[in-house]
KOLVO-36323 format. One record per residue: residue number from 1; residue in three letters; x, y, z of N, C-alpha, C in turn. Coordinates in steps of 0.02 Angstrom, whole numbers, plus 50000, padded with zeros to 5 digits. Layout:
KOLVO-36323
resi:resn:nu:nv:nw:cau:cav:caw:cu:cv:cw
NUM:ALA:X:Y:Z:X:Y:Z:X:Y:Z;
...
//
This chain:
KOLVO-36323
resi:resn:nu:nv:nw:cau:cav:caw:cu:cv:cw
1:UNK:50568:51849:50363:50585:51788:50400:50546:51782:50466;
2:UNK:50551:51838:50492:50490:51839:50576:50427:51815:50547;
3:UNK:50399:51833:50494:50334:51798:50478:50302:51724:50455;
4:UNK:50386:51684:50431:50396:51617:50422:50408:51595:50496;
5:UNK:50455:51599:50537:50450:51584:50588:50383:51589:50640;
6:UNK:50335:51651:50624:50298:51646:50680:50252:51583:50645;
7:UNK:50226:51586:50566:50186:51541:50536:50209:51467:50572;
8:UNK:50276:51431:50563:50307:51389:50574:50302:51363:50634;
9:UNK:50283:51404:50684:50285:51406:50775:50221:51368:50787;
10:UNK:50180:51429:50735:50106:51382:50761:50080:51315:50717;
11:UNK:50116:51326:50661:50104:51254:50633:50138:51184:50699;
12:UNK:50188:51207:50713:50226:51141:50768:50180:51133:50814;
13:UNK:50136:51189:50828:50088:51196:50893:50049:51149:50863;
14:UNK:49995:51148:50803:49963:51096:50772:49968:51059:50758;
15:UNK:50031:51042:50750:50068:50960:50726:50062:50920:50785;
16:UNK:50088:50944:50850:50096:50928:50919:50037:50885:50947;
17:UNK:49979:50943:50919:49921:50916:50967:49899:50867:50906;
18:UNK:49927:50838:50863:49886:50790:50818:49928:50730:50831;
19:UNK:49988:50739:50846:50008:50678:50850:49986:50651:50936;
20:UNK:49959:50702:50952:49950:50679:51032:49885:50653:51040;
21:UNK:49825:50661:50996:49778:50664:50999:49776:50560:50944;
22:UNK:49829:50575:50882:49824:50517:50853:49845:50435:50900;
23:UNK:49880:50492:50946:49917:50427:50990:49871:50396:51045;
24:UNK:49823:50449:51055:49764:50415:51121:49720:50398:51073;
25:UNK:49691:50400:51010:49654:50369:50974:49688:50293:50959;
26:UNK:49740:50288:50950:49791:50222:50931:49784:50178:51004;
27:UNK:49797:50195:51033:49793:50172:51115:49733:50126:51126;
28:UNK:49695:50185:51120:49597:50197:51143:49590:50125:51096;
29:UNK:49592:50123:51034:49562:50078:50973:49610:50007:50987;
30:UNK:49646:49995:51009:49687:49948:51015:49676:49920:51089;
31:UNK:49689:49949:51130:49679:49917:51208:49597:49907:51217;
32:UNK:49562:49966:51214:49493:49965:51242:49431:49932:51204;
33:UNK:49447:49947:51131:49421:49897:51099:49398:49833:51095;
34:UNK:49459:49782:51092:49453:49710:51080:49429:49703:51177;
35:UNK:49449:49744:51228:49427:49695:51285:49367:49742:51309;
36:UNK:49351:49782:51292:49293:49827:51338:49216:49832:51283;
37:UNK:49234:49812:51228:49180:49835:51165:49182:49772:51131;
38:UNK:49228:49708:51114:49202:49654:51086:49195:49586:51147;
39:UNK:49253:49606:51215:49241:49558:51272:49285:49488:51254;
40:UNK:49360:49523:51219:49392:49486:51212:49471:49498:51245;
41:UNK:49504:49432:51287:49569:49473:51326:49617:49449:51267;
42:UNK:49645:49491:51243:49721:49466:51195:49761:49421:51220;
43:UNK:49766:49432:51280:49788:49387:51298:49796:49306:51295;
44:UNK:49736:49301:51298:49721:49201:51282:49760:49187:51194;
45:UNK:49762:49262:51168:49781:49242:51103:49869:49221:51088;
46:UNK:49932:49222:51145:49971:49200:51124:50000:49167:51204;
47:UNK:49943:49160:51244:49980:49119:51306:49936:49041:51289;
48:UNK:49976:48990:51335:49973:48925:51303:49925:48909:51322;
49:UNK:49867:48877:51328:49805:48869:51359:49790:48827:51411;
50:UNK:49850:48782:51424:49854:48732:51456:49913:48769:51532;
51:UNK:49907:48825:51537:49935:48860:51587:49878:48883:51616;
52:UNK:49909:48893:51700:49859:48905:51756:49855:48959:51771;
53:UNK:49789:48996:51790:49777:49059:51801:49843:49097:51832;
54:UNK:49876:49087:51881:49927:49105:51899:49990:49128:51863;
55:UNK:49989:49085:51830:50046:49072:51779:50039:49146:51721;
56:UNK:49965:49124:51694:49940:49194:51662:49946:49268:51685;
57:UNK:49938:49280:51751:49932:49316:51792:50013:49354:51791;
58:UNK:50066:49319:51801:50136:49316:51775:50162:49349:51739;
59:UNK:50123:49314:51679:50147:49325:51593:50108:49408:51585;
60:UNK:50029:49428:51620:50020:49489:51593:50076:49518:51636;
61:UNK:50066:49510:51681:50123:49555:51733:50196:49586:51684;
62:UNK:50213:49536:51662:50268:49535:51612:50285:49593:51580;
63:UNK:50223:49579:51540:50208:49666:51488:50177:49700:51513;
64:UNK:50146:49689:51590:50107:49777:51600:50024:49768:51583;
65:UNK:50030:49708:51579:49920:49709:51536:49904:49697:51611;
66:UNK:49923:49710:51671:49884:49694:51729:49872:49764:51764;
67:UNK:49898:49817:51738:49886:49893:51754:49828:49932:51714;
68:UNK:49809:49990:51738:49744:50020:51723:49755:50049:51665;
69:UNK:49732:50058:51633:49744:50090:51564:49784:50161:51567;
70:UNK:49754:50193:51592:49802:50251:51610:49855:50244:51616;
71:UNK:49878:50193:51678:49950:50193:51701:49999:50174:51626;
72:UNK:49958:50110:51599:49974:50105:51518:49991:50125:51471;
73:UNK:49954:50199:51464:49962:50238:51424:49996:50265:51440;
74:UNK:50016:50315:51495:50108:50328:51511:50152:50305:51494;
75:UNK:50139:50244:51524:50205:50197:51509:50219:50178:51440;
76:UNK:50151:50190:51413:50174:50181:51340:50213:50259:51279;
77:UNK:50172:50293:51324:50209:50359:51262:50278:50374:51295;
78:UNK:50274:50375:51346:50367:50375:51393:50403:50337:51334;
79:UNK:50378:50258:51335:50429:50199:51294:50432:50226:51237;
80:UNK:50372:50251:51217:50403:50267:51136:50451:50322:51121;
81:UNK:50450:50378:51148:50494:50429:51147:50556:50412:51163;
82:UNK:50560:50352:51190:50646:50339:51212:50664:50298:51176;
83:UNK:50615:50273:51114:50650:50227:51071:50613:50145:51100;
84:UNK:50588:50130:51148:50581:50057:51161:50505:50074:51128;
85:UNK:50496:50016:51091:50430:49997:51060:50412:49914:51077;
86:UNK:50447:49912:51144:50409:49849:51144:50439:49788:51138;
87:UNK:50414:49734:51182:50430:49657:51147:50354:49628:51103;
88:UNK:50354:49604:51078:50320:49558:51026:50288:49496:51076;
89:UNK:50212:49492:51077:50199:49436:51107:50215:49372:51094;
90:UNK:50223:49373:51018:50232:49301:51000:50291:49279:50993;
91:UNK:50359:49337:50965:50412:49302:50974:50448:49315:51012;
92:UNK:50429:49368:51053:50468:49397:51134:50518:49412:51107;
93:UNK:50530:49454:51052:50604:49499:51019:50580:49573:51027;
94:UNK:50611:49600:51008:50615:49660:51029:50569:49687:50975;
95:UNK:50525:49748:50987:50496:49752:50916:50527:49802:50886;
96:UNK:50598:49836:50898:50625:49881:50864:50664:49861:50792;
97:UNK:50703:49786:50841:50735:49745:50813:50721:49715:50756;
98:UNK:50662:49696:50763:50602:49662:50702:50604:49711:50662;
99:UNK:50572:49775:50685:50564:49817:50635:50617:49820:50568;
100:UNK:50685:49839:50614:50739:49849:50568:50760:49782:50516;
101:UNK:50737:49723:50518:50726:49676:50491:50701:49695:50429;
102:UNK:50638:49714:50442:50581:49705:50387:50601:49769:50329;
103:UNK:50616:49822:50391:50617:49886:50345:50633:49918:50266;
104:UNK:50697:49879:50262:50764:49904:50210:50699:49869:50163;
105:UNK:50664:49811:50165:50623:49783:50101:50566:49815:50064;
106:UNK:50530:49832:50157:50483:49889:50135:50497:49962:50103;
107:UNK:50567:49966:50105:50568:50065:50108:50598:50055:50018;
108:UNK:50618:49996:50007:50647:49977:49946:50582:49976:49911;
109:UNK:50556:49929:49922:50498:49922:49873:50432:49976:49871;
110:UNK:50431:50020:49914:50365:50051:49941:50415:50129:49895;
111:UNK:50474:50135:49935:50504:50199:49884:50510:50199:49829;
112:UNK:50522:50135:49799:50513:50135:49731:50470:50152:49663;
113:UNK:50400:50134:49715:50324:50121:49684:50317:50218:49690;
114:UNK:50332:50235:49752:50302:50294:49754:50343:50345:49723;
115:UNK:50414:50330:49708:50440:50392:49645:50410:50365:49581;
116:UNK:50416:50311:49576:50399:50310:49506:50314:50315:49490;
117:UNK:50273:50311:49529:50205:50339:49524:50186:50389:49536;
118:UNK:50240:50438:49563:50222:50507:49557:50236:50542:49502;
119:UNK:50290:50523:49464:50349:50549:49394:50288:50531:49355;
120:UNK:50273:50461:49355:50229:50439:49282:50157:50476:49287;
121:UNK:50135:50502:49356:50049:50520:49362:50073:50597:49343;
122:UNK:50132:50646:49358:50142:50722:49340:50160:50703:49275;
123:UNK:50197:50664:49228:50209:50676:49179:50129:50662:49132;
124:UNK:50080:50600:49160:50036:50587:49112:49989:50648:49118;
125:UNK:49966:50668:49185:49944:50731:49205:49945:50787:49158;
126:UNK:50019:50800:49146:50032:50861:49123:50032:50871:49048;
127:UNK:50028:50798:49031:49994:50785:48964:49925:50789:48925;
128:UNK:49896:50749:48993:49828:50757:48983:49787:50847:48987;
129:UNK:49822:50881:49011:49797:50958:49033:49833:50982:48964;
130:UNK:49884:50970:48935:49895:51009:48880:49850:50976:48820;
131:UNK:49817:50927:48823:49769:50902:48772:49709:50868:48797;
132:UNK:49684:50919:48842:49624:50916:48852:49552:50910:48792;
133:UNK:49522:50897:48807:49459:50886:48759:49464:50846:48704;
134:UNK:49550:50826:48680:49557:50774:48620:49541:50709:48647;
135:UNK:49541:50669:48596:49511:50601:48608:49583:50556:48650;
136:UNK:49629:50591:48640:49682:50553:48659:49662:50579:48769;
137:UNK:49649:50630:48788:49615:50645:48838:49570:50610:48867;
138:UNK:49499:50588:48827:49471:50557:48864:49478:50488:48866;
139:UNK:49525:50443:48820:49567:50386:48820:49585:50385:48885;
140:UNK:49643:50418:48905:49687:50414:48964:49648:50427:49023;
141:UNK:49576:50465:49021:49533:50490:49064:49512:50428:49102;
142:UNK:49473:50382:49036:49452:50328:49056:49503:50256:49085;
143:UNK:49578:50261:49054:49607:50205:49073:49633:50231:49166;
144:UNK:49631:50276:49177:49664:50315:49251:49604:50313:49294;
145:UNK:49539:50316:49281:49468:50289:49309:49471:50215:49336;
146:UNK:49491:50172:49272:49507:50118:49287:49546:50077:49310;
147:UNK:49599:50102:49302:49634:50072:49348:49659:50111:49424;
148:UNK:49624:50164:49453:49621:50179:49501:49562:50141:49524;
149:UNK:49490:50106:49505:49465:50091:49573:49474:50019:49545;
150:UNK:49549:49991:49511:49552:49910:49508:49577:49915:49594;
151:UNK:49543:49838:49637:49544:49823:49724:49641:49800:49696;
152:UNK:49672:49831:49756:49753:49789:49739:49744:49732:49744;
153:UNK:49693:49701:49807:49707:49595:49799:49708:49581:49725;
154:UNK:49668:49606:49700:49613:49579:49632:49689:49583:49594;
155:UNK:49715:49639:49580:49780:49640:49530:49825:49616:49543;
156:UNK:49848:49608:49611:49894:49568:49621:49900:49516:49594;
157:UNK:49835:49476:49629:49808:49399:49619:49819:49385:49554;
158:UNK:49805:49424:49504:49786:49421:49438:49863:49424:49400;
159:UNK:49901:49475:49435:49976:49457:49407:50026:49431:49441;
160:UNK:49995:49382:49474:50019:49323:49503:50009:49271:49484;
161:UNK:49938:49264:49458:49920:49212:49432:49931:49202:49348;
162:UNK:49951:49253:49332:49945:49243:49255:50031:49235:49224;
163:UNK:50079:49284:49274:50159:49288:49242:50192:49226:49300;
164:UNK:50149:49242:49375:50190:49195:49406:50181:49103:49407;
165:UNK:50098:49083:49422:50099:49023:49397:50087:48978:49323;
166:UNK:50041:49016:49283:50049:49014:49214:50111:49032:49182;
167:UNK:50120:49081:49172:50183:49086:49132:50250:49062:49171;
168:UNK:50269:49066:49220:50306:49068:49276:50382:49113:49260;
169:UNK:50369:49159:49262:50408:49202:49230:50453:49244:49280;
170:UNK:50391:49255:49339:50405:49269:49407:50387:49238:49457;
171:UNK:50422:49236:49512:50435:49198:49580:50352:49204:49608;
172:UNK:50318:49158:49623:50249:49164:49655:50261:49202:49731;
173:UNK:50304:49192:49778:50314:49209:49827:50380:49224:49868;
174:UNK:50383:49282:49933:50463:49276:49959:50482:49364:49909;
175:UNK:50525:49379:49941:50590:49436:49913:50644:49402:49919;
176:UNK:50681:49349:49901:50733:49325:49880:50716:49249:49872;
177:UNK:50761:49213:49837:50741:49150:49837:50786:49108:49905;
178:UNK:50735:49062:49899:50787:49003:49951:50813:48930:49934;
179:UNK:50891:48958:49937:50927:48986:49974:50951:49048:49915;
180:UNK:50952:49104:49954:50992:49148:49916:51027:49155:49891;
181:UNK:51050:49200:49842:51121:49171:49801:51168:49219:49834;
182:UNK:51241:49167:49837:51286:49203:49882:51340:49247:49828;
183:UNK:51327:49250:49780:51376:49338:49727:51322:49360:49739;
184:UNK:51352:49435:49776:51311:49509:49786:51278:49520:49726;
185:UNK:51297:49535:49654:51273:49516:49599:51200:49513:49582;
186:UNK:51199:49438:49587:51136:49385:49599:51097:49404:49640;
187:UNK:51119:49405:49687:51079:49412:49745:51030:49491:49717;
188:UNK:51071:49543:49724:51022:49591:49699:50968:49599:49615;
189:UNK:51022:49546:49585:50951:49531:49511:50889:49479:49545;
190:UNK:50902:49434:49580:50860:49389:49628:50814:49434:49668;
191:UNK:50829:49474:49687:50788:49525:49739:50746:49574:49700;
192:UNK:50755:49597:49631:50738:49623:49589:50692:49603:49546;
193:UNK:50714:49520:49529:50664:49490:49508:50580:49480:49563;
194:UNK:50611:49472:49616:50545:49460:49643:50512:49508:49659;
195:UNK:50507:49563:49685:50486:49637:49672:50463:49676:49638;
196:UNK:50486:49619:49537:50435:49659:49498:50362:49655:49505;
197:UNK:50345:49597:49518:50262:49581:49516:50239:49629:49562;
198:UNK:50269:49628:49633:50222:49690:49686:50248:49783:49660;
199:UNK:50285:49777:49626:50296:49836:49619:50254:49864:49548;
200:UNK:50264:49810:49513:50211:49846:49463:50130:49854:49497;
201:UNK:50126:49794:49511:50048:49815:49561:50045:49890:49591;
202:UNK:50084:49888:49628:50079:49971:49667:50076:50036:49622;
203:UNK:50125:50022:49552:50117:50085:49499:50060:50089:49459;
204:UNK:50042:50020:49437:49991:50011:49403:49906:50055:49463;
205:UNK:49917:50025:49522:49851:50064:49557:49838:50115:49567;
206:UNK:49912:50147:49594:49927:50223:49616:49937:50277:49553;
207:UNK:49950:50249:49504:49976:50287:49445:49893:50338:49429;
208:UNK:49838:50292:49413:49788:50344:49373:49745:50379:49427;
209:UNK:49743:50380:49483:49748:50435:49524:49766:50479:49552;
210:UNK:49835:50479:49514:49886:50565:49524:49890:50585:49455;
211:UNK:49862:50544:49413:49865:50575:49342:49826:50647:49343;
212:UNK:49753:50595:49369:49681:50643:49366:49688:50711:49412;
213:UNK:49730:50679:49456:49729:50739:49502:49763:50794:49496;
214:UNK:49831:50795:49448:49874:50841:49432:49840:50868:49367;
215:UNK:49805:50826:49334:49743:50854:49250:49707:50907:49296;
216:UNK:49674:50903:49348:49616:50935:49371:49656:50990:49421;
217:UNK:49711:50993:49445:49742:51036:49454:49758:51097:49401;
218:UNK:49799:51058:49355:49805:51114:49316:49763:51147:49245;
219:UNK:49728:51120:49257:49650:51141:49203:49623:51202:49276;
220:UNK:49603:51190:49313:49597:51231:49352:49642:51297:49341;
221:UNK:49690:51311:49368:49749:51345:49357:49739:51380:49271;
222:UNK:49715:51350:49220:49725:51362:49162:49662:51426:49164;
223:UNK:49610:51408:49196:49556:51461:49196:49572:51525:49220;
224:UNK:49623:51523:49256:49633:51584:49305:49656:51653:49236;
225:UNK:49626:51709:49281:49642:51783:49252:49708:51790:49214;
226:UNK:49769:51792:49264:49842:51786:49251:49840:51751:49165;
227:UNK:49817:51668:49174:49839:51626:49106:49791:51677:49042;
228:UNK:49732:51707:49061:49700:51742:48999:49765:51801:48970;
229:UNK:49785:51833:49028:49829:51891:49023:49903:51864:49000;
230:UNK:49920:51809:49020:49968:51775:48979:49956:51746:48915;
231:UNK:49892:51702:48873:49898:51690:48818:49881:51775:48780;
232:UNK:49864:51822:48787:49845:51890:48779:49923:51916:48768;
233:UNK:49964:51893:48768:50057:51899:48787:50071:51881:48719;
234:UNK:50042:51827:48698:50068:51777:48653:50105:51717:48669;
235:UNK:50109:51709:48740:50136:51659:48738:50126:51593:48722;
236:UNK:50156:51556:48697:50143:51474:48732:50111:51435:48764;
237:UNK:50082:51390:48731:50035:51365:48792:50077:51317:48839;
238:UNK:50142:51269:48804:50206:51253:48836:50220:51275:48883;
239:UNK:50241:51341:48860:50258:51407:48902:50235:51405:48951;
240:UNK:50157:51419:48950:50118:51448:48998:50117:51385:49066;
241:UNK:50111:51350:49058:50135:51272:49109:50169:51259:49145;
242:UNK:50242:51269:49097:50303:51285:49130:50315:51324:49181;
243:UNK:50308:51370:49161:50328:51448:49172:50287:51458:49238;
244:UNK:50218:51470:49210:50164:51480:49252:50121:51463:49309;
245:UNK:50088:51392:49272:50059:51358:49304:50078:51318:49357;
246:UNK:50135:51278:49330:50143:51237:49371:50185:51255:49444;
247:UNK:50204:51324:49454:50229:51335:49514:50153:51351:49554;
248:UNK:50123:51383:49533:50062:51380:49559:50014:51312:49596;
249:UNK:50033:51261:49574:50004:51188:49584:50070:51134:49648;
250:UNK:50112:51196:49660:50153:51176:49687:50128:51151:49780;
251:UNK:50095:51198:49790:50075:51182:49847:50030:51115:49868;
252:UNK:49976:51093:49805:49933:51048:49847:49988:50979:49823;
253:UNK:50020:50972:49765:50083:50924:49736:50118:50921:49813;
254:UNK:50162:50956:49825:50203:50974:49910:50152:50906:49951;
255:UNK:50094:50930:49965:50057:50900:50015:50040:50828:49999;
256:UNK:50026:50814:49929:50019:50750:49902:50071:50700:49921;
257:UNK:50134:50730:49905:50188:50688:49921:50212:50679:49985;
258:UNK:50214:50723:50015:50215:50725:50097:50154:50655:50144;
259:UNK:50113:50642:50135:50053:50580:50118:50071:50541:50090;
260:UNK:50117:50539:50074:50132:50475:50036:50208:50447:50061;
261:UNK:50244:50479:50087:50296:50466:50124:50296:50416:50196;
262:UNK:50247:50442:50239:50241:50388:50275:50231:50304:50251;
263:UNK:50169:50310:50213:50182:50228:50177:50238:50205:50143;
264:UNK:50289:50233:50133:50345:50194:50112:50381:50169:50181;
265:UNK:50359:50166:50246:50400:50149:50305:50337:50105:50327;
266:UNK:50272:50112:50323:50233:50078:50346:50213:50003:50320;
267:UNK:50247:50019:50246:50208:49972:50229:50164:49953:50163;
268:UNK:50118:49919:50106:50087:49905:50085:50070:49839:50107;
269:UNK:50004:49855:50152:49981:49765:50175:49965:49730:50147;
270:UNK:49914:49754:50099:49889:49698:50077:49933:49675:49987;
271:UNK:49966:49717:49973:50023:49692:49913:50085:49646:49970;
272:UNK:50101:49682:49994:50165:49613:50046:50127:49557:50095;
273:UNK:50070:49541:50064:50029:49497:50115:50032:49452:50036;
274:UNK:49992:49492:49995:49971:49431:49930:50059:49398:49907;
275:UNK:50112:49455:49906:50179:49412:49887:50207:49400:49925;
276:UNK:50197:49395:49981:50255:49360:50037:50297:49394:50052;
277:UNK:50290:49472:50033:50358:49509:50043:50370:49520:50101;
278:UNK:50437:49500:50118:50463:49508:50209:50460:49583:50212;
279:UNK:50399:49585:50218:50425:49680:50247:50376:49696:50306;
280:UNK:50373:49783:50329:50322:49780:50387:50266:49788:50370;
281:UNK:50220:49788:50313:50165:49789:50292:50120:49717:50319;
282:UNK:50150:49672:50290:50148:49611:50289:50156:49562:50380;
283:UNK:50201:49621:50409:50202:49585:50478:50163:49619:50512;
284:UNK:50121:49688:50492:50061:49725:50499:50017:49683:50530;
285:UNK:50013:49664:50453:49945:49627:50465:49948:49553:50487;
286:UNK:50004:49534:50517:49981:49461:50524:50004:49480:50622;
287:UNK:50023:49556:50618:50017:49558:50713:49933:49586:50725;
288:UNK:49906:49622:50673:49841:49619:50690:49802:49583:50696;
289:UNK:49802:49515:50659:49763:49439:50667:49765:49406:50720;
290:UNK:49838:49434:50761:49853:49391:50832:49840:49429:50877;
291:UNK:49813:49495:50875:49824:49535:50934:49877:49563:50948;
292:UNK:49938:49566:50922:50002:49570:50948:50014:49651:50969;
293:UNK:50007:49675:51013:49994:49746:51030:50052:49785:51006;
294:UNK:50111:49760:51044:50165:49797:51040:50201:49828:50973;
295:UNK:50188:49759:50917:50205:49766:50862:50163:49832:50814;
296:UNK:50092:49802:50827:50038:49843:50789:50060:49901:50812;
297:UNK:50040:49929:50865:50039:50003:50904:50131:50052:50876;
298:UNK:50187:49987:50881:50256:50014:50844:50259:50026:50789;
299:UNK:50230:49993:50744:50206:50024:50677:50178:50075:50665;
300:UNK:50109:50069:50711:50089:50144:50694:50118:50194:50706;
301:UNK:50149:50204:50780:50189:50249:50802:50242:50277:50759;
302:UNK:50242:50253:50708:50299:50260:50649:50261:50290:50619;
303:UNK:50220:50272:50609:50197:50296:50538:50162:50365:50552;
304:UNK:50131:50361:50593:50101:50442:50624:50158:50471:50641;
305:UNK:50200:50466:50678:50274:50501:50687:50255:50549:50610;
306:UNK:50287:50489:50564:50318:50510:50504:50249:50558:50477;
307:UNK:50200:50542:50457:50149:50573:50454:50163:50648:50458;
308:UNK:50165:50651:50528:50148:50712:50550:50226:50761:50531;
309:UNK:50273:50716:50547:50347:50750:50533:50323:50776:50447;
310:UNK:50305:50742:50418:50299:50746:50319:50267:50802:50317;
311:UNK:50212:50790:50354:50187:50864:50336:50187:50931:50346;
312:UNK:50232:50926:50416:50281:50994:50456:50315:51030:50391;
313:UNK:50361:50974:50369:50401:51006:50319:50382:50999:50255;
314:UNK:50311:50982:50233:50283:51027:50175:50250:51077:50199;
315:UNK:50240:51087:50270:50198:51170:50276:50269:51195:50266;
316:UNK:50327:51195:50295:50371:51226:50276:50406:51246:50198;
317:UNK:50400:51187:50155:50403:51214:50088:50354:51238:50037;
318:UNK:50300:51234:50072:50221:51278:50048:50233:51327:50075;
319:UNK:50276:51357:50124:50260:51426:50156:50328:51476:50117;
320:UNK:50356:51438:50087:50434:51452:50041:50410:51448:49976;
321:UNK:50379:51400:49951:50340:51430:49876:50299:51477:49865;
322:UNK:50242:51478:49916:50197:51524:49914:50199:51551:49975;
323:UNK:50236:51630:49987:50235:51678:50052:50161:51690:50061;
324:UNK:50118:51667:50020:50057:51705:50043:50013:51670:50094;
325:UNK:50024:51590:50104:49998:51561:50144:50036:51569:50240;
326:UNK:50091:51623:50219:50111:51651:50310:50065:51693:50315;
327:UNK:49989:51720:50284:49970:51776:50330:49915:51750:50346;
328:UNK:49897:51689:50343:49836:51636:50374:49845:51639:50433;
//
């Protein structure tokens, strides 16, 4: 246990300086950017134009855009650690508040996509590695090629345009209809209905690139000494998977999913942009079109948070599957 703990100590030491380092890069790319490198003030982008320098002068005062960047950046990692992320330029609400708005839609629809595209890419995976070299292999080889580099607009668009305004089978736009239906019931088959179109999008993209990656994992794994000395056993090649392999593949799987956890809080932008889904993906990107600092920069701050938290505790259950990565 002293050797998990000391491993554990210095991993927090590394986690520390990344989220500290991600947060002055977030800062740096957001403030210094648009006014020091393109020679644009955000500002003009949500004050009224027909207001007098003074007046402007005011409004930065307001939020703090009339202080040096430095002082800024204090004031900004202080706010975040205490929970304030901010008002919103454009609708002067709180941006925590907003957040919690959008969230429950995003973590619904984004958690959804990502269990069920991890289950379907280890199960096709683990298919494809037990029937390697058959034709049924390089079938699945080629459909997981393809539909990993299909662009998401392109599929969206495409099953939007084909079930939602052709067929109209599904809602073109929105996560509920308007007006909502008032039996709890309804309301959640209504919410369900509109969610299939972006949610299949997300399985359909994400799916044949964890296929390949868990095939090429454990074909790997299959070469090793141990599996010769195990089929040399008699065992199973079932067996040998089970049993064998796949605790072995446990570690870079751990890390895969840990990466993938943050985007279920962040977001899919450009799928909740093409369907209208009220979530924070979608208010992502329409605070990055306006400049909206507070919002953009609270998002991220989430998402690197989470980031970095995800991956703390897969070094911790990589260092519990495999003791051998505490003597690094």
């Amino acid at each position: 246990m002293a050797g998990l703990a000391k491993y554990m100590a210095k991993r927090a030491i590394d986690r520390v300086m990344v989220l500290f380092v991600a947060l002055v890069l977030q800062f740096a790319l957001l403030r210094v950017l648009p006014y020091y490198v393109l020679g644009i003030d955000p500002s003009f982008f949500f004050m009224n134009p027909n207001l007098t320098n003074e007046q402007r002068e005011l409004i930065k005062k307001a939020f703090g855009l009339d202080e040096p960047l430095h002082a800024q950046f204090v004031k900004y990692v202080l706010a975040l650690f205490t929970g304030n992320l901010g008002y919103s330029f454009y609708t002067r609400r709180p941006v925590a508040a907003e957040l919690m708005e959008r969230l429950p839609n995003t973590v619904i629809l984004l958690g959804t996509s990502t269990v069920l595209t991890i289950l379907f890419g280890l199960a096709i995976g683990l298919m494809l590695a037990m029937k390697r070299g058959t034709k049924i292999d390089t079938a699945f080889i080629s459909a997981s090629v393809l539909l990993n580099s299909f662009p998401t607009f392109y599929l969206g668009l495409l099953l939007l345009l084909v079930f939602g305004f052709y067929l109209r089978l599904f809602p073109l736009a929105g996560s509920v209809s308007r007006p909502p239906p008032s039996d709890p019931v309804l309301y959640v088959a209504d919410f369900l209905w509109h969610m299939t179109l972006p949610l299949l999008t997300l399985i359909i993209v994400g799916v044949g690139g964890y296929a390949l990656l868990i095939r090429s994992l454990l074909i790997t794994q299959l070469g090793e000494d141990y599996i010769v000395t195990a089929r040399a056993k008699g065992l199973d090649e079932r067996e040998i998977i089970v049993k064998h392999v796949l605790r072995n593949v446990l570690p870079p799987v751990i890390t895969i999913v840990a990466l993938a956890l943050p985007g279920i809080v962040s977001g899919a932008v450009i799928t909740e942009t093409i369907f209208s889904w009220y979530g924070v993906g979608r208010w992502l990107f329409e605070a990055s079109t306006q400049f909206d600092y507070p919002v953009v920069q609270g998002v991220l701050f989430i998402s690197i948070l989470l980031t970095v938290m995800s991956l703390y505790i897969a070094d911790l259950l990589i260092a519990l599957a495999d003791p051998r990565v505490r003597l690094r």
